[in-house]
Phi, psi and omega in degrees: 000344181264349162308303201290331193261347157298301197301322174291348215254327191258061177016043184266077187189142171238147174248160186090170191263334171315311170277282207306338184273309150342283182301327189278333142334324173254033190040044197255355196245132200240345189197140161250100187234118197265093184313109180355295217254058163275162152299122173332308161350291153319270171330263182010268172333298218284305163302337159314297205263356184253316164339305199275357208243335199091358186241144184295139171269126160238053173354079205211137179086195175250207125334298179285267196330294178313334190272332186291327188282340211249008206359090192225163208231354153264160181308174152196121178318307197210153177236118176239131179273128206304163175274324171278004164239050171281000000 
């Protein structure tokens, strides 16, 4: 998680899953970090699709954390770190 609150603190990072799916389809995405308590579902889809593209998935923190690091005002699920700052 402190790796994650770096890449956020130097803005290399996108949240939500929409934009993650975008980038990572465009080989633009170098790491993934996936809150614990998503929906199963979810996870799935995220790990689907960060599989095909080749990039590690981590599973760490909550919902809550993540939107308080990304300071956003909503949960947010997933993060992704840009690939030229890995």
């Amino acid at each position: 998680m402190e790796k994650l609150k770096e890449y956020i603190a130097g803005k290399n990072y996108v949240a939500g899953f929409r934009q993650l799916g975008r980038l990572l389809t465009e080989g633009k995405i170098a790491q993934v970090y996936l809150a614990a308590d998503a929906d199963e579902a979810f996870k799935q889809k995220v790990f689907h699709i960060a599989r095909q593209q080749g990039v590690e998935v981590a599973e760490t923190g909550t919902r809550r954390e993540f939107a308080a690091l990304c300071k956003i005002r909503v949960g947010c699920a997933v993060i992704g770190i840009t690939a030229n700052n890995k």
